[in-house]
C-alpha positions as semicolon CSV with decimal commas, in nm:
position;residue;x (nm);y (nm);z (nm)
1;X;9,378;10,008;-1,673
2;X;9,697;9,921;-1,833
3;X;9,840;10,263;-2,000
4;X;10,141;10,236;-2,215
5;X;10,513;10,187;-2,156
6;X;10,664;10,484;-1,971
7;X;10,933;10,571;-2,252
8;X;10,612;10,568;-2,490
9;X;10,463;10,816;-2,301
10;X;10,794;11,029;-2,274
11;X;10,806;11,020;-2,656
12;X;10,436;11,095;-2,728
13;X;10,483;11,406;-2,532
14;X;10,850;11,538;-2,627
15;X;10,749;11,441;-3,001
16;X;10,388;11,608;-3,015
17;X;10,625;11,964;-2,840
18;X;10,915;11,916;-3,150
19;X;10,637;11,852;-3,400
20;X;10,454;12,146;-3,315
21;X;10,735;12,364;-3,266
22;X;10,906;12,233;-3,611
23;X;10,568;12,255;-3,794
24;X;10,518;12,652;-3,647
25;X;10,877;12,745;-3,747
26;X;10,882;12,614;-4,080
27;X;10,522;12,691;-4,227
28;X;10,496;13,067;-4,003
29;X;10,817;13,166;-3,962
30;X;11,072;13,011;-4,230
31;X;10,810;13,022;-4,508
32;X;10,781;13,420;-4,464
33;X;11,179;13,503;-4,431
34;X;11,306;13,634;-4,747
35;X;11,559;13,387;-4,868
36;X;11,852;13,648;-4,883
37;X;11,810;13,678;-4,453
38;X;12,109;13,632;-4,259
39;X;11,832;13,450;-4,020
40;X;11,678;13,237;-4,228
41;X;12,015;13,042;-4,267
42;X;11,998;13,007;-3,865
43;X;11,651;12,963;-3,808
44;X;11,650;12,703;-4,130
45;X;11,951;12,524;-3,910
46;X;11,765;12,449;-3,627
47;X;11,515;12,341;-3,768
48;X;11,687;12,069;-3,950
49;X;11,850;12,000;-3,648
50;X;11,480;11,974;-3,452
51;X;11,390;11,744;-3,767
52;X;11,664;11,490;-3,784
53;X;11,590;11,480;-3,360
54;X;11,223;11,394;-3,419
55;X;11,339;11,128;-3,719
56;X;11,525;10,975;-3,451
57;X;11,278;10,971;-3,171
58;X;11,009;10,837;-3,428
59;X;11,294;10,499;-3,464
60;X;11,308;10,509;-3,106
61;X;10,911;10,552;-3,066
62;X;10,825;10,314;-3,306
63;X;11,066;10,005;-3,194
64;X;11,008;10,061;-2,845
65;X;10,589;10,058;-2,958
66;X;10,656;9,724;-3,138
67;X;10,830;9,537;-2,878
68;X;10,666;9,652;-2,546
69;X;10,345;9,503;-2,397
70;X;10,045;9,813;-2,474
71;X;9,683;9,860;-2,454
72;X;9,418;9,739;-2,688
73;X;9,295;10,079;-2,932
74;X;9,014;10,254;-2,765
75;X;8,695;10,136;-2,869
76;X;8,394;10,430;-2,970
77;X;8,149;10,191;-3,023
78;X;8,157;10,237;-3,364
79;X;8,356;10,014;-3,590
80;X;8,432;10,278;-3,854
81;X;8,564;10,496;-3,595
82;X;8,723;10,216;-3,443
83;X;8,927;10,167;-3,765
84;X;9,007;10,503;-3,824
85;X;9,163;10,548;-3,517
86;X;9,364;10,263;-3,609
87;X;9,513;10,368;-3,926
88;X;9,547;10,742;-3,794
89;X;9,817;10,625;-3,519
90;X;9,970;10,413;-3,807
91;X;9,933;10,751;-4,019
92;X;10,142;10,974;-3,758
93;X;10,417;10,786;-3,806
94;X;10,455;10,753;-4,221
95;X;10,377;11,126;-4,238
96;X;10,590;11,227;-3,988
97;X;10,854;10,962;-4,169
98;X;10,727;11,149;-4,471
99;X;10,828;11,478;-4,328
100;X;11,196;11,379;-4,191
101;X;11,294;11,242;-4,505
102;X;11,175;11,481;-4,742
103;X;11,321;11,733;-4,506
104;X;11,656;11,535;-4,553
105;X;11,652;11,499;-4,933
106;X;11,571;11,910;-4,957
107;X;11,896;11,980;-4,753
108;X;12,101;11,725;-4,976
109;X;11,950;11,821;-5,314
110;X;12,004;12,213;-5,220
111;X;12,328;12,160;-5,093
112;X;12,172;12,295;-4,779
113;X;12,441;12,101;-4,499
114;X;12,736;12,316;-4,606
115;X;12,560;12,645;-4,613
116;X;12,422;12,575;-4,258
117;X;12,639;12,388;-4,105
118;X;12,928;12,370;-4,305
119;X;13,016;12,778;-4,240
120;X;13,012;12,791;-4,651
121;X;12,956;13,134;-4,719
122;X;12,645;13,280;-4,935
123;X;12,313;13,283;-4,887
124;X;12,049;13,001;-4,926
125;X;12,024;12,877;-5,326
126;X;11,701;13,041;-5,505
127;X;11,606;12,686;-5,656
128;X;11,538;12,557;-5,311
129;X;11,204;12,719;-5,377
130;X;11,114;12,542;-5,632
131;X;11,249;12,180;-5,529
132;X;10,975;11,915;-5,592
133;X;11,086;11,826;-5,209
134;X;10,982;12,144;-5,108
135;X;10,655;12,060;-5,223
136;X;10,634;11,763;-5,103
137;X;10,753;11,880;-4,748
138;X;10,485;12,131;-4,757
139;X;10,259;11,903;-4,850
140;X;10,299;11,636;-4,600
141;X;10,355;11,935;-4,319
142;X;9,974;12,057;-4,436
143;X;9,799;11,647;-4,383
144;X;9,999;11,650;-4,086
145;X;9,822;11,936;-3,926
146;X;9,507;11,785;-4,057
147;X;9,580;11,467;-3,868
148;X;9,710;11,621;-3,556
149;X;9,367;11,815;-3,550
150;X;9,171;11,479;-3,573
151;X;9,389;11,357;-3,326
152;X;9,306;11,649;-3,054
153;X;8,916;11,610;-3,161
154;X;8,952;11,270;-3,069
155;X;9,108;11,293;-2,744
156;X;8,882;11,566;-2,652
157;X;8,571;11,320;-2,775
158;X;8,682;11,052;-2,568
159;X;8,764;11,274;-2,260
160;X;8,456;11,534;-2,309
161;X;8,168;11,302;-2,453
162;X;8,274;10,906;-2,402
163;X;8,466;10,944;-2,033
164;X;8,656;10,665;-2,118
165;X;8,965;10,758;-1,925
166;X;9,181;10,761;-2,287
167;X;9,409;11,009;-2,171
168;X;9,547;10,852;-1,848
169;X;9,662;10,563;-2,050
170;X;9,895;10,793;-2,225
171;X;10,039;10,970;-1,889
172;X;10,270;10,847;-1,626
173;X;10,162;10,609;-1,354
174;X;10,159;10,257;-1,242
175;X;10,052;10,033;-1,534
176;X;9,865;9,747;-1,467
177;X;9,792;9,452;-1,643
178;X;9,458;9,511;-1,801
179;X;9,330;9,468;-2,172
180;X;9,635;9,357;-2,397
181;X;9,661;9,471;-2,720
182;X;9,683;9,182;-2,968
């Protein structure tokens, strides 16, 4: 079994914890803060900060995934399936693009930076709710949870039902120089 390049692995797993943890503080906690809350200005700093990380670990992710030596998609033994899988892994990565820079262009159309960061004083600007990034954000934050929930059926499908071994190709160990992807 050939499982993927160690650093891949690192990132899959550090990436799917920031995700989760940047998708739970901004849609349950930051999205029910009243704007005027001293906390909201902290909590809303980190996680900017956790989002710019995870923009830079997807770069990282997605170079070292083009130029290291991986295994071939798992096979369902159904082609449609087969394809979906496919284009899902392809999907994480524009969403989660999606999410980083529409992130980004909220804090710079708001004027967010200074107010966080900056040690401007006042409170967070009452058009940041109604920012078309803001909507966007949210919407790209609600497919991502949609794929991320495909993604854990998945696993568990191949794990529970198919007992192909899918996971151990994404964990640490020896790799070995089985199927190649193309």
């Amino acid at each position: 079994m050939l499982r993927y390049h160690p650093l891949l692995v690192a990132l899959h797993w550090l990436m799917a914890l920031m995700i989760l943890v940047a998708l739970a503080a901004g849609g349950l906690v930051l999205a029910n803060m009243p704007e005027d809350s001293p906390d909201k200005v902290a909590g809303l700093g980190g996680h900017m900060i956790f989002g710019m990380a995870i923009g830079v670990l997807l770069v990282l992710r997605l170079v070292t995934r083009l130029r290291s030596v991986h295994p071939r998609h798992a096979a369902t033994g159904n082609a449609v399936l087969d394809r979906i899988g496919v284009w899902t892994h392809w999907a994480f990565y524009a969403l989660i693009a999606g999410m980083v820079l529409t992130g980004l262009a909220m804090a710079f159309g708001a004027g967010l930076f200074p107010i966080v960061y900056g040690g401007a004083a006042g409170t967070l600007p009452p058009e940041l709710q109604d920012l078309p990034q803001r909507a966007a954000h949210g919407l790209i934050a609600t497919a991502l949870v949609a794929l991320i929930a495909l993604h854990v059926a998945a696993a568990l499908w191949h794990t529970l039902f198919l007992r192909d071994g899918l996971l151990r190709r994404m964990w640490f160990g020896k790799r070995s120089t089985g199927e190649l992807a193309e």
